[in-house]
MARBA-3410 file (N, C-alpha, C, O; in Angstrom, 1 decimal):
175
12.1,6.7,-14.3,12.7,7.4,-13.2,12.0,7.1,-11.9,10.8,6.9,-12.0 ~ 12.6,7.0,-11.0,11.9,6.1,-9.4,12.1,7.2,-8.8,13.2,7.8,-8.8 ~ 11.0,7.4,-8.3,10.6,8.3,-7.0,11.2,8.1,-5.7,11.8,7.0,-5.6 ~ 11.2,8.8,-4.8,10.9,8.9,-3.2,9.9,8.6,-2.7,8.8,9.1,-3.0 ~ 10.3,7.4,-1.8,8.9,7.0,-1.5,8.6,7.6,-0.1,9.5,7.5,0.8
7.4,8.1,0.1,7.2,9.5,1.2,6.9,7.9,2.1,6.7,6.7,1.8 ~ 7.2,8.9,3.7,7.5,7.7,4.8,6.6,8.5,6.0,6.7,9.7,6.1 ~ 6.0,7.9,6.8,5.2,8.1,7.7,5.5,9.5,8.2,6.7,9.7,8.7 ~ 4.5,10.6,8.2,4.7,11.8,9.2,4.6,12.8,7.9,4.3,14.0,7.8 ~ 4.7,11.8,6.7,4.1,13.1,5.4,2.8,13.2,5.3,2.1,12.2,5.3
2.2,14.8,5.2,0.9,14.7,5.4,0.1,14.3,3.8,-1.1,14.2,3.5 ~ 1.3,14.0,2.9,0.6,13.4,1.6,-0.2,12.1,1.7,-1.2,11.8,1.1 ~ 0.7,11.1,2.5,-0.1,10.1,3.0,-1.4,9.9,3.9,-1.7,8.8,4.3 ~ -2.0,11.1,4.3,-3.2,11.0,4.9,-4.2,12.2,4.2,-5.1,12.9,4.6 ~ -3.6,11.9,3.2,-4.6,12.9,1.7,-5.6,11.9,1.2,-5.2,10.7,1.0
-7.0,12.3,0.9,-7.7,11.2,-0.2,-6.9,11.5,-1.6,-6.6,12.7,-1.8 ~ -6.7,10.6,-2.4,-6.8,11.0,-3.5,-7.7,11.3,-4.7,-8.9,10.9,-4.5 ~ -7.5,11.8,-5.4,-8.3,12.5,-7.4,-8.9,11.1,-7.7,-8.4,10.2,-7.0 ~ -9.8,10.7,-8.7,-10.3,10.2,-9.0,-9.4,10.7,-10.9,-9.2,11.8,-11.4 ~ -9.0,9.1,-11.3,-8.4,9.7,-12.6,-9.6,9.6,-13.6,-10.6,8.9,-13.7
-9.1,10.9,-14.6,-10.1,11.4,-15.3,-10.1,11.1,-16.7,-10.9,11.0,-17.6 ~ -8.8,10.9,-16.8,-8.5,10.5,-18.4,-7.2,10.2,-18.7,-6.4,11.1,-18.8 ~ -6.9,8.9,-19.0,-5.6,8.8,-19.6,-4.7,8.8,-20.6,-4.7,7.9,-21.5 ~ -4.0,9.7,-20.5,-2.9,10.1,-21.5,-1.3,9.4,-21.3,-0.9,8.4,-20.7 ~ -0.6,10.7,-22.2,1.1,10.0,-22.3,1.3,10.6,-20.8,2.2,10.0,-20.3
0.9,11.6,-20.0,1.5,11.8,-18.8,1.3,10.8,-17.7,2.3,10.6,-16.9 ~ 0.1,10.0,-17.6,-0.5,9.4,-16.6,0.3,7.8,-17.3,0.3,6.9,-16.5 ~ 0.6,7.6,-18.1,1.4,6.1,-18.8,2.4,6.4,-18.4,2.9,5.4,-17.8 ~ 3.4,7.6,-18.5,5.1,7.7,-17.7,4.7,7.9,-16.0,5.4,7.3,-15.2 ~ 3.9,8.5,-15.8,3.5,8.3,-14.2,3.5,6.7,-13.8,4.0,6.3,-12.7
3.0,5.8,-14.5,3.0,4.5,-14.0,3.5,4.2,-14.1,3.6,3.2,-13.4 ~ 4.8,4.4,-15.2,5.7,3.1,-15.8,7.2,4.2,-14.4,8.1,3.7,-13.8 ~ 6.9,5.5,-14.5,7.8,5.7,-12.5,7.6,5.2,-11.3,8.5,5.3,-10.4 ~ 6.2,4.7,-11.2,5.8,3.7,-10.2,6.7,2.6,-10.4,7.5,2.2,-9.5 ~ 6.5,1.9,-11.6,7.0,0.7,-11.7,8.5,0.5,-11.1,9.0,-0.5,-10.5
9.1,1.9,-11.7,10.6,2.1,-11.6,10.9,2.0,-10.0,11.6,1.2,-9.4 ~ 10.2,3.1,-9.6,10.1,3.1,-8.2,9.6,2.4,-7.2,9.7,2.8,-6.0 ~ 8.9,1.3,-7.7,8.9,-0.5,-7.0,9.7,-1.5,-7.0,10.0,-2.3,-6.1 ~ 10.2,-1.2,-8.5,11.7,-2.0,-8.9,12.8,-1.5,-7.6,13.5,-2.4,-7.2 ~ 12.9,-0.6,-7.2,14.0,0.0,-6.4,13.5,0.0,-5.2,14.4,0.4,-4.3
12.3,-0.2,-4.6,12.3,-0.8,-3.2,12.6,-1.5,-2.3,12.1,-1.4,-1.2 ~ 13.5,-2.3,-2.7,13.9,-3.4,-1.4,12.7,-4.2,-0.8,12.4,-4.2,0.4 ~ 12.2,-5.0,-2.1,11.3,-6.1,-1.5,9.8,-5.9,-1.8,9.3,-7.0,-1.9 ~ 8.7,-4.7,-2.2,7.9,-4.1,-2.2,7.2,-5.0,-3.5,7.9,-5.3,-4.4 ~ 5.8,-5.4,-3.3,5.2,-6.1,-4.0,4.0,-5.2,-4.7,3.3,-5.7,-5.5
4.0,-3.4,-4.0,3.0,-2.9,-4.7,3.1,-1.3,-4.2,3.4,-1.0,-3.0 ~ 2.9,-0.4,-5.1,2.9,0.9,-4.8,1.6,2.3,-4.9,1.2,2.5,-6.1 ~ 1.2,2.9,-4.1,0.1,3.1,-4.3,0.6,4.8,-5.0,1.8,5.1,-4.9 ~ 0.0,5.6,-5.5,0.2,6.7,-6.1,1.0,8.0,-5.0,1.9,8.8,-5.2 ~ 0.1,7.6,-3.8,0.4,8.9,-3.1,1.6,8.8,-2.0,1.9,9.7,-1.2
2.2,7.2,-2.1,3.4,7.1,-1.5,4.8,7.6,-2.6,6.0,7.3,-2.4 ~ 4.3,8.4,-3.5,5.2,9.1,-4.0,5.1,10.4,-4.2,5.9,11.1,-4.8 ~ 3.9,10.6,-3.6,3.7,11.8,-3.8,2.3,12.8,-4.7,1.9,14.0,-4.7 ~ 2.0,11.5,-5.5,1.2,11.9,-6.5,-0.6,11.6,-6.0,-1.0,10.5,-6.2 ~ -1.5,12.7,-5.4,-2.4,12.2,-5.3,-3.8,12.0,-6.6,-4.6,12.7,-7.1
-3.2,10.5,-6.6,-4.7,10.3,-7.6,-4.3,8.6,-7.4,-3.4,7.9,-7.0 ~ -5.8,8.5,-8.0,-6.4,7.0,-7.5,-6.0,6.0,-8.3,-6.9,5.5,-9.0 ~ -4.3,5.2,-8.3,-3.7,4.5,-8.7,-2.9,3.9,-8.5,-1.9,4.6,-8.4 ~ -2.6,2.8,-8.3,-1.8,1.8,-7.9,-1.7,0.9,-8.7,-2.6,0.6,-9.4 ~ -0.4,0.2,-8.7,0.7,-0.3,-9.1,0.9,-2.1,-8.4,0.5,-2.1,-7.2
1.3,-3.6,-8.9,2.0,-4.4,-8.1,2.3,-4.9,-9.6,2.1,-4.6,-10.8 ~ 3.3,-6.3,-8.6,4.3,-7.3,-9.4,4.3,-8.8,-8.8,5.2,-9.4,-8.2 ~ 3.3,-9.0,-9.0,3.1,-10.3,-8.8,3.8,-11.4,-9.9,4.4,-11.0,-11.0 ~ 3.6,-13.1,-9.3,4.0,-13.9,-10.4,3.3,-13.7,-11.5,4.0,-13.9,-12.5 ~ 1.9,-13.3,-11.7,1.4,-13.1,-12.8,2.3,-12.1,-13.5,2.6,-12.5,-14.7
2.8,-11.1,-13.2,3.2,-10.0,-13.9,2.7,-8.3,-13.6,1.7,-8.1,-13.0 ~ 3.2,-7.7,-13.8,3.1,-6.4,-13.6,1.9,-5.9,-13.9,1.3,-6.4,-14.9 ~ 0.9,-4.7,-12.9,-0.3,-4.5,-13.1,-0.8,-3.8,-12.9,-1.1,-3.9,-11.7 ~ -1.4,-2.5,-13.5,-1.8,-1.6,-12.9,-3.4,-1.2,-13.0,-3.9,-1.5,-14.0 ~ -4.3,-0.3,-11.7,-5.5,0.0,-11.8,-5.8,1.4,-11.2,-5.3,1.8,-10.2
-6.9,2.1,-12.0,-6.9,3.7,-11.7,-8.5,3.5,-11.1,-9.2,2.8,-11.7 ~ -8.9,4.0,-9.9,-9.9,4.4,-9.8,-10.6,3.1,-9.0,-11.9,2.9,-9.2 ~ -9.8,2.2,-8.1,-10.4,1.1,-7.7,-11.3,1.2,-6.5,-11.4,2.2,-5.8 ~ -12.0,0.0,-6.5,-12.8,-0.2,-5.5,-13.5,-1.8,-5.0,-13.9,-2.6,-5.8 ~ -13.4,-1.9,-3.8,-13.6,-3.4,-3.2,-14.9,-3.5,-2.7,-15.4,-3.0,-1.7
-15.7,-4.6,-4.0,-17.0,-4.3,-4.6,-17.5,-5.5,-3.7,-18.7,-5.5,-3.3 ~ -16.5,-6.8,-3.3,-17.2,-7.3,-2.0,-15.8,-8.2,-1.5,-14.8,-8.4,-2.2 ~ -15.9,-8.8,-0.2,-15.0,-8.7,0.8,-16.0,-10.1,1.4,-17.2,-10.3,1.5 ~ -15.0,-10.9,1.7,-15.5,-12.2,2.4,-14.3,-12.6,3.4,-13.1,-12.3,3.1 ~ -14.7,-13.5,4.6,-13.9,-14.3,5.4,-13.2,-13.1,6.4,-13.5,-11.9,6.7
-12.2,-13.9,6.6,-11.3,-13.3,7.4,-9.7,-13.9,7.6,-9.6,-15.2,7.4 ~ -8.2,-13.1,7.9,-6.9,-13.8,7.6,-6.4,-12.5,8.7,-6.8,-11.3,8.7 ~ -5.7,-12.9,9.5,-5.2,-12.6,10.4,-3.4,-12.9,9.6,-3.0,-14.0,9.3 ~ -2.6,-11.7,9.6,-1.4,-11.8,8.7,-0.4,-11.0,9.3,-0.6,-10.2,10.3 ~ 1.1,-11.1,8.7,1.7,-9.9,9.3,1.5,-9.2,8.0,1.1,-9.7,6.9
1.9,-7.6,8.2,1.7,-6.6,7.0,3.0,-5.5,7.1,3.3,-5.0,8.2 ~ 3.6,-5.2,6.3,4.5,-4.3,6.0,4.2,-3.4,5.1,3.4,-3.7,4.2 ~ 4.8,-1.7,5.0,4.3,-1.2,4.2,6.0,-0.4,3.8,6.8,0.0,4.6 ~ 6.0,-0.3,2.4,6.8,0.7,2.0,7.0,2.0,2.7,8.1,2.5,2.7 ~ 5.8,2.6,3.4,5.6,4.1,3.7,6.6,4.1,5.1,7.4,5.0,5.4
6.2,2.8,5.9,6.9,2.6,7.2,7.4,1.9,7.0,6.9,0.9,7.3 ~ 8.7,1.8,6.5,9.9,0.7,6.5,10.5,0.5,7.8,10.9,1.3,8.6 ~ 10.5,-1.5,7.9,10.9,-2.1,8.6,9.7,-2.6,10.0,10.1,-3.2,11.0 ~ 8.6,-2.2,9.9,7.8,-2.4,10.8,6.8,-3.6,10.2,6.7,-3.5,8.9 ~ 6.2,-4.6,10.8,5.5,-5.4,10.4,4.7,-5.8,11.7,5.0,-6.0,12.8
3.6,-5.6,11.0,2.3,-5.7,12.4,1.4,-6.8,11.7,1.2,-6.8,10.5 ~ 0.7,-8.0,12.8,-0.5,-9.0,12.2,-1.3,-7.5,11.7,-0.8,-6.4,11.6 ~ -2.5,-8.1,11.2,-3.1,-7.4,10.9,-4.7,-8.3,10.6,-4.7,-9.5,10.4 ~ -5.9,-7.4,10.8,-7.1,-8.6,10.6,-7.3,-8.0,9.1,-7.1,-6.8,9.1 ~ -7.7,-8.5,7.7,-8.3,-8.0,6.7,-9.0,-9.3,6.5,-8.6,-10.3,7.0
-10.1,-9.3,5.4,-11.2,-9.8,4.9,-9.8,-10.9,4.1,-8.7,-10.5,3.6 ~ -10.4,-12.3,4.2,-9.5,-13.3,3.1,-9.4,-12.6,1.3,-8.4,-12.3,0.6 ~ -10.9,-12.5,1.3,-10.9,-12.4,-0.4,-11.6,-11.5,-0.7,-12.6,-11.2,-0.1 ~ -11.2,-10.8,-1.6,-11.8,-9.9,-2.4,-12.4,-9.7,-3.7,-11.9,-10.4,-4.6 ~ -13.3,-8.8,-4.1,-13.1,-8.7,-5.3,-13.1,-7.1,-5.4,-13.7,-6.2,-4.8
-12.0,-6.9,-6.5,-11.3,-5.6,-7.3,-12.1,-5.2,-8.5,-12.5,-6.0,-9.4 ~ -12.3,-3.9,-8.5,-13.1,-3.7,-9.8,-12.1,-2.1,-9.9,-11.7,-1.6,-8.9 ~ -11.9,-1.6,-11.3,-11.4,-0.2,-11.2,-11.1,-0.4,-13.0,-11.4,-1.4,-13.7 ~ -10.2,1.0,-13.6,-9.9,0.8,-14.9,-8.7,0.2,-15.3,-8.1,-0.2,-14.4 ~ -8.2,0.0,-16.2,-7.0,-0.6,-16.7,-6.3,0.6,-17.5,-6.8,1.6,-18.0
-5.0,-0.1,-17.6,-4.7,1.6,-18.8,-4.9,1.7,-20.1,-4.6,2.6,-20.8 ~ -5.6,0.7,-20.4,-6.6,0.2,-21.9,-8.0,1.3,-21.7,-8.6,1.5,-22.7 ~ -8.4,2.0,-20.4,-9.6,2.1,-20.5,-10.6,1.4,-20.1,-11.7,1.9,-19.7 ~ -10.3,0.0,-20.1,-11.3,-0.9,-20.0,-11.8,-1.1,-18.3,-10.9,-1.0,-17.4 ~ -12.9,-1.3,-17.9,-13.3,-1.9,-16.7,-12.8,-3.2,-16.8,-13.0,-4.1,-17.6
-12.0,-3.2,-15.4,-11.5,-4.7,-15.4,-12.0,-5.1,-13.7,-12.2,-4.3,-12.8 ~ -12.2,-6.6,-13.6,-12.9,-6.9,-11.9,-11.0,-7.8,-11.7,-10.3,-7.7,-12.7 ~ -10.6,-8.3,-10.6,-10.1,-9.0,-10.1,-10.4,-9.7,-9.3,-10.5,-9.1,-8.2 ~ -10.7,-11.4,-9.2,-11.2,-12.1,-7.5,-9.8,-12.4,-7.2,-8.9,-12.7,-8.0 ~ -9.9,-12.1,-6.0,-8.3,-12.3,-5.1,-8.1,-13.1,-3.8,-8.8,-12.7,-3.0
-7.5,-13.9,-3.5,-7.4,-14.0,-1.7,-6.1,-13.9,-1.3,-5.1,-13.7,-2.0 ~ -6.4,-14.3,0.1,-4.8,-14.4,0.6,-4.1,-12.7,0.6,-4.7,-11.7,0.8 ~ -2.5,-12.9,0.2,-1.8,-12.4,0.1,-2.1,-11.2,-1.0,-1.8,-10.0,-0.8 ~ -2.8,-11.7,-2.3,-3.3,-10.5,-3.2,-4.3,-9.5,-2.8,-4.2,-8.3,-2.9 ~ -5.2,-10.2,-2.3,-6.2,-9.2,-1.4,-5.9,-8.3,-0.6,-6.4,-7.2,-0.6
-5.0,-9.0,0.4,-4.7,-8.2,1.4,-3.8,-6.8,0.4,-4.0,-5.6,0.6 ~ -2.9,-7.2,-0.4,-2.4,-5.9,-1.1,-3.0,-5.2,-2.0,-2.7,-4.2,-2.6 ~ -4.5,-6.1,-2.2,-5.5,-4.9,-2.5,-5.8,-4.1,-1.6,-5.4,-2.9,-1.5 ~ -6.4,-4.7,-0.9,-6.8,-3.6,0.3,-6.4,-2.7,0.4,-6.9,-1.6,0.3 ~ -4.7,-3.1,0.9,-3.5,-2.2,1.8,-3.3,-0.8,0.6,-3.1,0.3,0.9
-3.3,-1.2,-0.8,-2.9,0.0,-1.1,-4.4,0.8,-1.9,-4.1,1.4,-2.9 ~ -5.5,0.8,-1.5,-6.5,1.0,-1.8,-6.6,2.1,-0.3,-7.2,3.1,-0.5 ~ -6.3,2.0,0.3,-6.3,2.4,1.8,-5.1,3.2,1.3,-5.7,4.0,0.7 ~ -4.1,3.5,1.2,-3.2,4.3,0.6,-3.9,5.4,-0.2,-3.5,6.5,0.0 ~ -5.0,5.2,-1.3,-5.6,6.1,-1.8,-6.8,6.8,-1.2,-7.7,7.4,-1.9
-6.9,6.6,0.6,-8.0,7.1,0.8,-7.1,8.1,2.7,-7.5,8.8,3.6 ~ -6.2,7.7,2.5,-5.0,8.5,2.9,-5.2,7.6,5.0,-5.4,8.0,6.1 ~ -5.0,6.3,4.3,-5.5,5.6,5.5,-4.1,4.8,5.7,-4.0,3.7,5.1 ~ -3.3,5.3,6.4,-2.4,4.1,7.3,-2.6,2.6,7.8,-3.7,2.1,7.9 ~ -1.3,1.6,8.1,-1.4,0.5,9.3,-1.9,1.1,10.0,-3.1,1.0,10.0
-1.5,2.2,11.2,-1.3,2.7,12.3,-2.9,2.9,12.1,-3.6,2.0,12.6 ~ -3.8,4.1,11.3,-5.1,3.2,11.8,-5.9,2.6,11.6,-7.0,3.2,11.5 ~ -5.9,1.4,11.5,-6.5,0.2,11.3,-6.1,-0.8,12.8,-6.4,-2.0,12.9 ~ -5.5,0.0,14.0,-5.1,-0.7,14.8,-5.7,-0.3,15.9,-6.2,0.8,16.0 ~ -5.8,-1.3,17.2,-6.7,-0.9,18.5,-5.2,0.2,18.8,-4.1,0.4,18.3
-5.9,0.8,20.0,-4.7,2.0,20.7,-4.0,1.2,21.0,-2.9,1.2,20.6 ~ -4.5,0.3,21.7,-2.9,-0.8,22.3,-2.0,-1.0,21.4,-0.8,-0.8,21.7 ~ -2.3,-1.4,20.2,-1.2,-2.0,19.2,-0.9,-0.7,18.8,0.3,-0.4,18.8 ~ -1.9,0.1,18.4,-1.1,1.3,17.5,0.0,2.5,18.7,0.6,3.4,18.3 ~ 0.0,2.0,20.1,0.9,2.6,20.4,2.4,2.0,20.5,3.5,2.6,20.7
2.2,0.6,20.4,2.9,-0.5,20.7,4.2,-0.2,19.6,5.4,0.1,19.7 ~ 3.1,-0.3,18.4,3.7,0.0,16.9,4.6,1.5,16.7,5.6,1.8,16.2 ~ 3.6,2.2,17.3,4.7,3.9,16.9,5.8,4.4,17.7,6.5,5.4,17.5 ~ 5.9,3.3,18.9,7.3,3.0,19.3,8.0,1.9,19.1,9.1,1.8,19.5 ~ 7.4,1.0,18.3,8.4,0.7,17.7,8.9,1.1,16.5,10.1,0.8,16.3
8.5,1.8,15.4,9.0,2.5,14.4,9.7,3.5,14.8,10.8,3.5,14.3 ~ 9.5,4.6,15.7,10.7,5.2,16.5,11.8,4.6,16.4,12.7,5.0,15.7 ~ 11.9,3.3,17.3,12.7,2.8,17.8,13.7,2.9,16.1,14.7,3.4,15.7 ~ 12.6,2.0,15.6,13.4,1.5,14.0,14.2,2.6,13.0,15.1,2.5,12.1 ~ 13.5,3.9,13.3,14.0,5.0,12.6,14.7,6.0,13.3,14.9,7.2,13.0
15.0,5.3,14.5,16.1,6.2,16.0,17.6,6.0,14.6,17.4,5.3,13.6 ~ 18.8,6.8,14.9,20.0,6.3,14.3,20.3,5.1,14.9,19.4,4.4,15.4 ~ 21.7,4.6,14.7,22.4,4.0,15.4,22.7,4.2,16.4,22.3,5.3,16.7 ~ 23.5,3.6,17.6,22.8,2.5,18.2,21.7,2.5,18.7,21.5,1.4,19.3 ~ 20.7,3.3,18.7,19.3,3.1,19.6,18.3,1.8,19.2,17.5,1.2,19.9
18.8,1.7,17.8,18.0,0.4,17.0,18.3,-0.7,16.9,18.9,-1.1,15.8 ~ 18.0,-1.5,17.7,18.7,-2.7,17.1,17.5,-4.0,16.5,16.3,-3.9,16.6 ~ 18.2,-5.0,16.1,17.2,-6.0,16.0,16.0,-5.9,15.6,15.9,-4.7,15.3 ~ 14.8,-6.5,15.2,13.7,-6.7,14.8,13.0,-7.4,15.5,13.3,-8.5,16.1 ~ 11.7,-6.7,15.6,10.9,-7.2,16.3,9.4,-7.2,15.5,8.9,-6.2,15.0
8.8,-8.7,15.7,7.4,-9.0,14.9,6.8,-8.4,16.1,7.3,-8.4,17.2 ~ 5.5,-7.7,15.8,4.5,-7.2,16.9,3.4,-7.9,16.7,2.9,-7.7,15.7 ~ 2.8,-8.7,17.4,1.5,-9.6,17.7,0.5,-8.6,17.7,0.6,-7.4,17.9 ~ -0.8,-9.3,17.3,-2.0,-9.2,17.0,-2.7,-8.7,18.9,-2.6,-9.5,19.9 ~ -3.2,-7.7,19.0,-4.1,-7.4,20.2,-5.2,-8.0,20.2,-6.0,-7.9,21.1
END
């Protein structure tokens, strides 16, 4: 069953989340609704727990490897730098550069139980990050200088005005 994915101005999304404590059959249909509820995103390559509502420390992606999930993560070290655009499910249709660390490494549990690590760069990393930051009730908006972050919350206005106030798409550059 696919959730609602909560969208900027919910105060669930600037909640830390729970630390999971033990996994059962509730916390295995919780993920495999994540899944559902990524499948039905329109484009979304990862979902973090509390963009649906649920706060506890889990997230969800679908990469070419395949479907993957981790409870309880943390970014145990961080190298380089990649200057990118970033989109997020929470704010649909807005895409801002963004500065994050190139590579990472991912440590957290698996739904086996098991401690599992991930080294990542690029594109994976950065969706480590981004939804790791989702579990600590941390937005794009801030992670941005005031310039950009005001730049940006009128343009998502703009984007989430009805018709006609919205038109077109616009990439927002790096301050």
């Amino acid at each position: 069953m696919a959730h609602e994915i909560r969208t900027f101005g919910d105060p669930v999304l600037k909640s830390e989340a729970a630390p999971i404590t033990d996994i059962d059959g509730r916390l295995v249909r919780l993920v495999d609704e994540m899944f559902d509820t990524l499948e039905t995103s329109n484009g979304g390559i990862a979902l973090a727990a509390p963009q649906i509502g649920i706060q506890k420390q889990i997230f969800v992606w679908d990469l070419d490897d395949g479907r993957e999930v981790i409870f309880n993560p943390v970014i145990a070290e961080s190298d380089g730098e990649w200057v990118y655009d970033e989109g997020c499910l929470s704010i649909p249709g807005l895409y801002v550069e963004m500065i994050r660390p190139r590579r990472v490494l991912l440590r957290g549990i698996d739904l086996d139980g098991n401690e599992v690590e991930r080294e990542a760069d690029d594109l994976e990393a950065r969706m480590y990050q981004h939804e790791l930051d989702h579990l600590h009730g941390v937005l794009m908006f801030d992670r941005m200088t005031p310039e950009q972050r005001s730049e940006a919350l009128a343009e998502y206005r703009r984007l989430s005005a009805p018709e006609p106030e919205r038109r077109g798409f616009r990439r927002l550059p790096l301050r």
